[in-house]
C-alpha beads as a LAMMPS data file, in Angstrom:
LAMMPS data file: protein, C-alpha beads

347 atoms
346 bonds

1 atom types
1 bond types

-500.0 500.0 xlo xhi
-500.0 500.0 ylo yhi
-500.0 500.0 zlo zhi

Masses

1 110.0

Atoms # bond

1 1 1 306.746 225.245 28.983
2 1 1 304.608 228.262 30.379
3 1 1 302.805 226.189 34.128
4 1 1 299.011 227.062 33.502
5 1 1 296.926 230.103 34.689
6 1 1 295.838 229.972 38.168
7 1 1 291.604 229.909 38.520
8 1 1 290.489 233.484 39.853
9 1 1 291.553 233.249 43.421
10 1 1 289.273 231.700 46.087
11 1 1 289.198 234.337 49.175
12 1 1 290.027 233.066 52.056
13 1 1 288.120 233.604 55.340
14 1 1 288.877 236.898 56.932
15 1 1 286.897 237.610 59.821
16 1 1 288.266 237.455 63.351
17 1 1 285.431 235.735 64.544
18 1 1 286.336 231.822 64.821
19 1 1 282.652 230.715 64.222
20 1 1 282.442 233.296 61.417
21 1 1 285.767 232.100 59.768
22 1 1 284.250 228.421 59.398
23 1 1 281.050 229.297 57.431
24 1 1 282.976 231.622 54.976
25 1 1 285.740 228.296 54.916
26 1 1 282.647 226.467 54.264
27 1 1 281.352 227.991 51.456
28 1 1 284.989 227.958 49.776
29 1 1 285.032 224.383 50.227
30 1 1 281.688 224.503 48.234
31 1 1 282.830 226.821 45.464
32 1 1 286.616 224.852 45.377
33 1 1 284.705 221.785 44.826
34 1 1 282.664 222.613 41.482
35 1 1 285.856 224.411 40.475
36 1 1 287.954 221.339 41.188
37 1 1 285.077 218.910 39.490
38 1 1 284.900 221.231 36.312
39 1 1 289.118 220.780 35.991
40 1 1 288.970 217.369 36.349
41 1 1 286.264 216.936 33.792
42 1 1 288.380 218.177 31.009
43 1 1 290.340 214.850 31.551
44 1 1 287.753 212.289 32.957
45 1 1 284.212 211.549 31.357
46 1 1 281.392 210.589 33.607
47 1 1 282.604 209.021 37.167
48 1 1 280.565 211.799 39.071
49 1 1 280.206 209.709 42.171
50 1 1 283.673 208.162 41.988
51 1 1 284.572 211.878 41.792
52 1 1 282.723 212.691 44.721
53 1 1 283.941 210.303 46.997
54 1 1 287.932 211.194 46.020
55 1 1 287.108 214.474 47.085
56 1 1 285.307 213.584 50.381
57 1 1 288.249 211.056 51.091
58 1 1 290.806 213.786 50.531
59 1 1 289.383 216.903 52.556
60 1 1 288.467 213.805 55.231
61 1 1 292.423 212.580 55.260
62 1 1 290.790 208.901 54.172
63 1 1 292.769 206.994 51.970
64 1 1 290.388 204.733 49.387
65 1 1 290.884 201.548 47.661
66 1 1 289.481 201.699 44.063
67 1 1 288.473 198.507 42.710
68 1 1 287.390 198.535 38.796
69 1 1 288.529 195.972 35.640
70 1 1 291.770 197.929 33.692
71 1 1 291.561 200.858 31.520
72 1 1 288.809 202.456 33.376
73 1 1 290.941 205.751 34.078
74 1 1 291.677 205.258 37.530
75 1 1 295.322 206.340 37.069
76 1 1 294.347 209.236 35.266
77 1 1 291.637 210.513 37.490
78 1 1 293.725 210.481 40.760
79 1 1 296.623 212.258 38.659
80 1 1 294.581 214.756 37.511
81 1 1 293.249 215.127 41.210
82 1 1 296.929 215.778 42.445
83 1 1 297.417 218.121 39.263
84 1 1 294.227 220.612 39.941
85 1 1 295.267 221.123 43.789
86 1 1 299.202 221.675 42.962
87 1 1 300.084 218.309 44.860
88 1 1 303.019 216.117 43.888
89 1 1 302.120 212.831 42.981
90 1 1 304.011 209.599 43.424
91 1 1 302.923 206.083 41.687
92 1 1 304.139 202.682 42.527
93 1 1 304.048 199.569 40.722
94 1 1 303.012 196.616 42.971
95 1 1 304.488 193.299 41.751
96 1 1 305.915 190.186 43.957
97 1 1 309.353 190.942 43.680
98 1 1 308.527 194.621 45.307
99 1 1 310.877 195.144 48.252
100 1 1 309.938 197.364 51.173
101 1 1 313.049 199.553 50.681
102 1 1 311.861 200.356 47.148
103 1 1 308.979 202.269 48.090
104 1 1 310.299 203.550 51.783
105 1 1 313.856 204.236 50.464
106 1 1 317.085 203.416 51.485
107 1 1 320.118 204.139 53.027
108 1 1 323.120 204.572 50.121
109 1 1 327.234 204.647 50.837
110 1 1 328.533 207.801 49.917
111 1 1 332.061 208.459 49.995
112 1 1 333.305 212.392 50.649
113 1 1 336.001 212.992 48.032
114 1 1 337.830 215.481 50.150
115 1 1 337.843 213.711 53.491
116 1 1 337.549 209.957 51.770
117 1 1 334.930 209.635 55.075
118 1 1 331.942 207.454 54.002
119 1 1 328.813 208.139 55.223
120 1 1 325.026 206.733 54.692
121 1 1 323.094 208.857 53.144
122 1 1 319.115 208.017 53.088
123 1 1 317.605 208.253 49.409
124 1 1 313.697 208.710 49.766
125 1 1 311.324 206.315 47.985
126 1 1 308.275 207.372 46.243
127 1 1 306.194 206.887 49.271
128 1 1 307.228 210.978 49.609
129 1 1 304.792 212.741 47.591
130 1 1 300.740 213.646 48.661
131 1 1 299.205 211.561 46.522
132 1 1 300.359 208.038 46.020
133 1 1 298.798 205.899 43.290
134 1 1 299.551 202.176 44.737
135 1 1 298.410 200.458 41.678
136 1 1 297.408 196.283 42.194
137 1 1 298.418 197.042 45.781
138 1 1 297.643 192.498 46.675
139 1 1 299.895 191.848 44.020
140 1 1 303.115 192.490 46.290
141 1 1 303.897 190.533 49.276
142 1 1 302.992 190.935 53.004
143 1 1 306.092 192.292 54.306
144 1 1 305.977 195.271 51.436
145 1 1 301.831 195.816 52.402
146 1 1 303.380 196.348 56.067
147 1 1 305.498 199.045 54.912
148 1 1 302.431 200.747 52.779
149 1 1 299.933 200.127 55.681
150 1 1 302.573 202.220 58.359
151 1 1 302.837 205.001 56.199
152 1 1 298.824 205.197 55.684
153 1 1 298.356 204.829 59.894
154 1 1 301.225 206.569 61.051
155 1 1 302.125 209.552 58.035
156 1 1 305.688 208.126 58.427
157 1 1 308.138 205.464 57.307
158 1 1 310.902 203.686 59.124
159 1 1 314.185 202.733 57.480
160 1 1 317.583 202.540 58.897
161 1 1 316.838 202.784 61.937
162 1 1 315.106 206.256 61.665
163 1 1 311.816 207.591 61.332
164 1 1 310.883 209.962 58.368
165 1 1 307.564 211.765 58.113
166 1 1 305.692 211.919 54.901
167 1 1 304.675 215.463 53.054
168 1 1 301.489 216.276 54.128
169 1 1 298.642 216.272 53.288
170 1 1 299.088 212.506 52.529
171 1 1 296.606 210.165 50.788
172 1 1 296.729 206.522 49.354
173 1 1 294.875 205.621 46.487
174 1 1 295.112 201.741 45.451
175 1 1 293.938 199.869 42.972
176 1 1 292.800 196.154 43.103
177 1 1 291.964 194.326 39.570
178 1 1 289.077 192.119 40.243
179 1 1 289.482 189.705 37.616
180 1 1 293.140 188.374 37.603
181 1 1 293.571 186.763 41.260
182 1 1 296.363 184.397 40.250
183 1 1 299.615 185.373 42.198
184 1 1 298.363 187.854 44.238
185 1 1 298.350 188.273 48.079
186 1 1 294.657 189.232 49.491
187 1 1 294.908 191.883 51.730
188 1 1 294.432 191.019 55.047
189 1 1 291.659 192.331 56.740
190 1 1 293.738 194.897 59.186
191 1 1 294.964 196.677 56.385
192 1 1 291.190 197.244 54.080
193 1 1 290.218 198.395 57.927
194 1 1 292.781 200.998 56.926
195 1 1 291.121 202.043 53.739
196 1 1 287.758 204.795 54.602
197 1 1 286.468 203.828 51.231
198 1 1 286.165 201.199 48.793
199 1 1 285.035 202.837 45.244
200 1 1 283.729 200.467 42.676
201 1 1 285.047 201.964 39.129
202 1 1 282.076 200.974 36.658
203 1 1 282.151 200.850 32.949
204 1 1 281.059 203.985 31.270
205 1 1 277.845 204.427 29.598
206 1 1 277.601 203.896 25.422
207 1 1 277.463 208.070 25.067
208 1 1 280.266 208.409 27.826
209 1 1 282.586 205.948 25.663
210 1 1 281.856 207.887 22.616
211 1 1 283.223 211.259 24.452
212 1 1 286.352 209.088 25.982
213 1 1 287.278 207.374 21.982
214 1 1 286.802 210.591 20.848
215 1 1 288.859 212.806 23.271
216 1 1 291.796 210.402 23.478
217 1 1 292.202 209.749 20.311
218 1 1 292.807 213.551 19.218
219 1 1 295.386 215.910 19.791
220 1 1 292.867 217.133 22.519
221 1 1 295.418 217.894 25.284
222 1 1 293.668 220.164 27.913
223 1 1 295.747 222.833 30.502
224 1 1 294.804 221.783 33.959
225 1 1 294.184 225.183 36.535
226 1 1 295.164 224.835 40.135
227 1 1 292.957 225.555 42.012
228 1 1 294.031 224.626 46.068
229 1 1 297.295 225.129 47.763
230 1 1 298.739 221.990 50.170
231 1 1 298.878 224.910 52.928
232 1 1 294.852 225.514 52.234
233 1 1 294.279 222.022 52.121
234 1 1 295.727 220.960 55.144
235 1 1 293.450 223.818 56.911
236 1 1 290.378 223.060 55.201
237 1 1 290.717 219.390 56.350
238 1 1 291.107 220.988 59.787
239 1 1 287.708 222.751 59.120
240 1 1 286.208 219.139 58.943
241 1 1 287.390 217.777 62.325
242 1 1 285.049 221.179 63.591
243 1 1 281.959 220.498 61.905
244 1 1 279.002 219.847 64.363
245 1 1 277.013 216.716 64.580
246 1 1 274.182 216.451 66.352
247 1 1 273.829 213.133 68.845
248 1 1 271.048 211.172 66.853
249 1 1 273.436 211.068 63.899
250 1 1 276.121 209.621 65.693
251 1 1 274.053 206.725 67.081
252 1 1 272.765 206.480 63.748
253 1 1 276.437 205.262 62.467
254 1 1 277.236 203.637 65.396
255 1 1 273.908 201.950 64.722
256 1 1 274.379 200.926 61.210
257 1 1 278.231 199.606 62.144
258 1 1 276.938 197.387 65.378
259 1 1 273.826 195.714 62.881
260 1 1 276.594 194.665 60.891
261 1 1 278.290 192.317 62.891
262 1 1 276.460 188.849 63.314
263 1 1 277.078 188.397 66.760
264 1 1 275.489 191.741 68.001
265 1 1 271.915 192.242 69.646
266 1 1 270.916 194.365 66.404
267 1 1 272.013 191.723 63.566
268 1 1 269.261 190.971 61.235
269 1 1 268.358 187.449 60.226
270 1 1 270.260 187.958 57.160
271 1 1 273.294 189.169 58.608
272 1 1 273.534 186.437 61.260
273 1 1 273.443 183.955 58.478
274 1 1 275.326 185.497 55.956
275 1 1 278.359 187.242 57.758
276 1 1 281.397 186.212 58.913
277 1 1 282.423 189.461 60.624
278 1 1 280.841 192.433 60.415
279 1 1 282.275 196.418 60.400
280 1 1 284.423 197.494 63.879
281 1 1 284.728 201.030 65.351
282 1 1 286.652 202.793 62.755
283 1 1 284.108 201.914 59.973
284 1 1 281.724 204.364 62.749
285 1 1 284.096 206.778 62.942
286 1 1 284.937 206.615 59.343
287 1 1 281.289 207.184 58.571
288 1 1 280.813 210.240 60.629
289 1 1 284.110 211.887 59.142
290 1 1 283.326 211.492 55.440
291 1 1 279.606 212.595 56.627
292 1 1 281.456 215.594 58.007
293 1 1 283.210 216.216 54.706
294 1 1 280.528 215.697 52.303
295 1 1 278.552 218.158 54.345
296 1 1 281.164 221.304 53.826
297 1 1 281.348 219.972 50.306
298 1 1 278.120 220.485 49.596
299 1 1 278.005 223.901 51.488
300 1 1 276.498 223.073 54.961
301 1 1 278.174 223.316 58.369
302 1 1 275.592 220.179 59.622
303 1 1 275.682 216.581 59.150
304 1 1 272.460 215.180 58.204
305 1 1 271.491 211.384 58.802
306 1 1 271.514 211.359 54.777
307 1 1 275.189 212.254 54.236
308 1 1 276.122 208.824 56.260
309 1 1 273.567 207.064 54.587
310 1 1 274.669 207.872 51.344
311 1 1 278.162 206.881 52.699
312 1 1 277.692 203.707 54.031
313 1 1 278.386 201.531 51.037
314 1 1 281.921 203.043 50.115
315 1 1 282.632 202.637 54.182
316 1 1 281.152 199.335 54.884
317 1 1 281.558 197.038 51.871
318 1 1 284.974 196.058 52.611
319 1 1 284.450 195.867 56.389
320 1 1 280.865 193.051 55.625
321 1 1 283.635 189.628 55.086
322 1 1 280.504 187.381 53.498
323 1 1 280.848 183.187 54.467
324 1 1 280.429 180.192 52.340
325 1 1 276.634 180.842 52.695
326 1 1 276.628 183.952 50.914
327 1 1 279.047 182.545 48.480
328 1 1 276.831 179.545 47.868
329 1 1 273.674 181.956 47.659
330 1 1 274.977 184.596 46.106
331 1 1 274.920 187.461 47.986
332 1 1 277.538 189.684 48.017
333 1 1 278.929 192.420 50.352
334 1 1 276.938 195.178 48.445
335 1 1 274.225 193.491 48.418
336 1 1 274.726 193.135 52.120
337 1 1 274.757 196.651 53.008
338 1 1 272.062 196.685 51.371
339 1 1 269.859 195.065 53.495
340 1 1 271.531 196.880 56.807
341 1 1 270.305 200.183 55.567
342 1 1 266.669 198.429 54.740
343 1 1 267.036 197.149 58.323
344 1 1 268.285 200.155 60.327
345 1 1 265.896 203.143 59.374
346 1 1 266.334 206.509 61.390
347 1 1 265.176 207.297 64.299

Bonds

1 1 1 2
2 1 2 3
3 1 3 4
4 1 4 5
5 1 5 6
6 1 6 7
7 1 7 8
8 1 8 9
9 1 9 10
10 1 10 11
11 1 11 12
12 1 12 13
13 1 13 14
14 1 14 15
15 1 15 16
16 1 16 17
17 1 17 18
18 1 18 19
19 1 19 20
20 1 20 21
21 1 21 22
22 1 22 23
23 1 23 24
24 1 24 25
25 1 25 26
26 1 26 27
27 1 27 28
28 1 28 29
29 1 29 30
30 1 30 31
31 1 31 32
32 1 32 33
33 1 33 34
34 1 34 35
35 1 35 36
36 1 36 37
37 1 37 38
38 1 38 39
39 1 39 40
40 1 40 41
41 1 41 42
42 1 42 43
43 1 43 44
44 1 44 45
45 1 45 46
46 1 46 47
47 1 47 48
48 1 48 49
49 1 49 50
50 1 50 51
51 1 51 52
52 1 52 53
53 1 53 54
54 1 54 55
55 1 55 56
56 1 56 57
57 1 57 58
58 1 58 59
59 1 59 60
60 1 60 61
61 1 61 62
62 1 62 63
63 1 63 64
64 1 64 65
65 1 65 66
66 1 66 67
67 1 67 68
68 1 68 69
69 1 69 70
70 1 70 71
71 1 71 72
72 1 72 73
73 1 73 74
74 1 74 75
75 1 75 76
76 1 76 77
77 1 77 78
78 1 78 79
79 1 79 80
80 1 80 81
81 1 81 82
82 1 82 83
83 1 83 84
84 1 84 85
85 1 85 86
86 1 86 87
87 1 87 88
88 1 88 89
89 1 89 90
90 1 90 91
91 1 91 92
92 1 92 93
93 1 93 94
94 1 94 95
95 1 95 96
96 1 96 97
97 1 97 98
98 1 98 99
99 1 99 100
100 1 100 101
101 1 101 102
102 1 102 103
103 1 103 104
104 1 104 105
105 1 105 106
106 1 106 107
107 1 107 108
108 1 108 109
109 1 109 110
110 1 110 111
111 1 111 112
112 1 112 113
113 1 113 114
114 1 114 115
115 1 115 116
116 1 116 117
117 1 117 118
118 1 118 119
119 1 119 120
120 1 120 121
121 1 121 122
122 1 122 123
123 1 123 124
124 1 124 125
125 1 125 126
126 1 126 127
127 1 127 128
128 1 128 129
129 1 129 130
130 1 130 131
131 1 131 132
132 1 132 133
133 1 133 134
134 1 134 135
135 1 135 136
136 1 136 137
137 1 137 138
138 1 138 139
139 1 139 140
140 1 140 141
141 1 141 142
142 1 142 143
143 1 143 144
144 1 144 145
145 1 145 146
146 1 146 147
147 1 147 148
148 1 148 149
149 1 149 150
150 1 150 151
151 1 151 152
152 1 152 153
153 1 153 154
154 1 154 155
155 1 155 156
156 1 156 157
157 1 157 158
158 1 158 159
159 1 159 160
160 1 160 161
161 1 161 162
162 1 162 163
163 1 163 164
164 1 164 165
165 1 165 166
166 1 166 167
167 1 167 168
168 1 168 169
169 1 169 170
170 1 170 171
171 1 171 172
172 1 172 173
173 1 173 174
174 1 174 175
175 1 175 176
176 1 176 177
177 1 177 178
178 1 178 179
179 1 179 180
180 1 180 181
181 1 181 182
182 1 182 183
183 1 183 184
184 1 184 185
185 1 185 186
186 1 186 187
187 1 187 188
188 1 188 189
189 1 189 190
190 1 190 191
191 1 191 192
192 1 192 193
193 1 193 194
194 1 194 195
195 1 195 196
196 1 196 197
197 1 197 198
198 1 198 199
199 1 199 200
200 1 200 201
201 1 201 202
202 1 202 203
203 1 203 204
204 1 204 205
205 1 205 206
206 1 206 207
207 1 207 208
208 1 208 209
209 1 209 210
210 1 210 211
211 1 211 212
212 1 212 213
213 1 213 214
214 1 214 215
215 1 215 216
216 1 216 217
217 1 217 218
218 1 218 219
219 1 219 220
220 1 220 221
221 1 221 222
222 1 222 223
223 1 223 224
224 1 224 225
225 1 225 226
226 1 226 227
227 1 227 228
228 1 228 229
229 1 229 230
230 1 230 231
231 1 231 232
232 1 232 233
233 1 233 234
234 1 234 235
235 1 235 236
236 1 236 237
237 1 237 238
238 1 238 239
239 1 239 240
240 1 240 241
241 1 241 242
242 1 242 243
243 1 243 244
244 1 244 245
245 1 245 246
246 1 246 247
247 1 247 248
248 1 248 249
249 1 249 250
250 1 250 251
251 1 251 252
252 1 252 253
253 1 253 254
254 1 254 255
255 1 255 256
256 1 256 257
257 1 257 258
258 1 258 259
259 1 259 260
260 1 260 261
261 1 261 262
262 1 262 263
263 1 263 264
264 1 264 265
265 1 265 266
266 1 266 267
267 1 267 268
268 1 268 269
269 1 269 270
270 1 270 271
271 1 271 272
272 1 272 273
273 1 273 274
274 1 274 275
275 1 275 276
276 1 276 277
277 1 277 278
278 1 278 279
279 1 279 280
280 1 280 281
281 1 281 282
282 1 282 283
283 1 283 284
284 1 284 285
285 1 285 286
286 1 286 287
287 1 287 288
288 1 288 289
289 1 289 290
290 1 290 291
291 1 291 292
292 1 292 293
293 1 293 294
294 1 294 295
295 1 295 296
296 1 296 297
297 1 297 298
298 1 298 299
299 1 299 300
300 1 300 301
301 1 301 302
302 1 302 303
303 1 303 304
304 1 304 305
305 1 305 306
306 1 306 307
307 1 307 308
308 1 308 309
309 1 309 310
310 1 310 311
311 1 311 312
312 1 312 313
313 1 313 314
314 1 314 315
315 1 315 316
316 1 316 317
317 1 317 318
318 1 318 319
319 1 319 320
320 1 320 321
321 1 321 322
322 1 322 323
323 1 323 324
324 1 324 325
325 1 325 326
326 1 326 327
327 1 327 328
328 1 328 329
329 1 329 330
330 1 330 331
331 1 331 332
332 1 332 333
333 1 333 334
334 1 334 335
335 1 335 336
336 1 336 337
337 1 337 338
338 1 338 339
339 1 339 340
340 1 340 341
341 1 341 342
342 1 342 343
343 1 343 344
344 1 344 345
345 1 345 346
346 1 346 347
């Protein structure tokens, strides 16, 4: 089977000047991103915005926990991602009986035939790929999240005694099914601190479905373009860590992270009754990051105080743990973060 045409090729920066280089990497980014978007549409229908954060998450190195009822196309879209940028893809099956060695890998007794010395040999699991799909990641047991949540921190595994490091780039997409919570194992809240985003997958609109029935139930089979390297990748998620941001919109994220916790000077009313623990310092840091990224995505080498506004719900709706009086009221973490932005305006 012929592999697909390459898109015409993006050029990439030339100019010996370092501050140059960024702002022609910068509009790349831009132009890689509608190219990447259009590719993926040929597959997925609608899910702009759960497009747009996957692609912030990935050029930010965040990994993101999608949350959405089945057969919403969250498989698809993140294979589809790892088909348009050339990256190999690994999924994995969480269910209770999931050891840790089955998605690390294991060390295997092989026996030379012309010596008759044995010797371990260390088979790798499917952990070693770019993009794993961990699909119902709470529905396998604590000792097997461990195992996920090291390789997510650290870009590594341990097995046998030895350390491994993962391809890179490396990103973690999971999947949580919100409606069948018998036999699962919530995860804790150490490892969703571990997650940049948490993406809500909503139900298509009526004309959306229409597209979806008709496209999947045809012979419609489209041919996927790459369009990014792993080697460009890796240096355009560089180009994030050296985008500048300017001191007020810093303290703006810090800002919006400290009003969430319900023992801090800033808490609202609503907060201090309705919060159990609010967002810690990587939710702030995680902010300014995917502000960073959604910035060069959109073409601009400058954060704004809008790019981590509009990314404060994906950051800080699994960091906002609600107590029994939002339960018994109601109100739930969205609607939470909610009110923080209402509370903390800009300055």
């Amino acid at each position: 089977m012929n592999e697909p045409a390459p898109l015409p090729h993006i050029a990439s920066p030339t100019s010996a000047d370092p501050a140059v280089r960024d702002l022609e990497a910068v509009r790349e980014i831009a132009e890689a991103r509608r190219a990447i978007a259009s590719e993926i549409g040929k597959r997925i229908v609608g899910q702009e915005s759960v497009i747009e954060h996957l692609l912030v998450a990935l050029f930010a190195r965040g990994h993101c926990l999608f949350v959405g009822v089945p057969g919403l196309a969250k498989t698809l879209l993140i294979q589809t991602l790892s088909d348009v940028l050339a990256l190999s893809f690994g999924r994995i099956q969480f269910t209770p009986d999931l050891m840790p060695s089955d998605i690390t890998g294991t060390d295997v007794l092989e026996e030379d035939r012309a010596t008759g010395r044995r010797v371990f040999r260390f088979v790798r699991g499917p952990l070693f790929a770019n993009v794993i799909l961990a699909d119902e990641v709470n529905r396998t047991p604590p000792k097997t999240q461990a195992a996920l949540l090291q390789s997510m921190q650290e870009g590594r595994i341990s097995a046998g005694g030895n350390t491994y490091d993962l391809p890179q780039p490396f990103l973690v997409f999971a999947t949580q099914n919100p409606i069948e919570q018998e036999g699962t194992y919530p995860l804790p809240e150490a490892q969703l601190d571990r997650f940049m985003f948490q993406i809500d997958v909503d139900y298509p609109s009526e004309s959306e479905e229409v597209r979806i029935v008709n496209q999947m139930t045809s012979a419609y089979r489209p041919v996927l373009r790459k369009v990014l390297s792993p080697e460009r990748i890796l240096q355009l998620q560089d180009l994030v860590l050296r985008v500048p941001v300017a001191p007020h919109v810093v303290e703006h994220a810090v800002a919006l992270c400290r009003a969430s916790r319900p023992g801090g000077a800033t808490a609202s009313e609503s907060i201090r009754r309705y919060v159990s623990f609010g967002a810690g310092p990587r939710a702030s840091q995680y902010l300014v990051l995917a502000a960073k990224a959604k910035a060069i995505l959109a073409g601009r080498f400058a954060v704004s105080i809008e790019d981590v506004r509009a990314l404060a719900g994906p950051v800080l709706v699994h960091r906002i743990l609600p107590n029994f009086h939002a339960e018994a009221d109601g109100m739930t973490s969205r609607a939470l973060v909610a009110r923080l932005l209402e509370t903390v305006k800009p300055t």
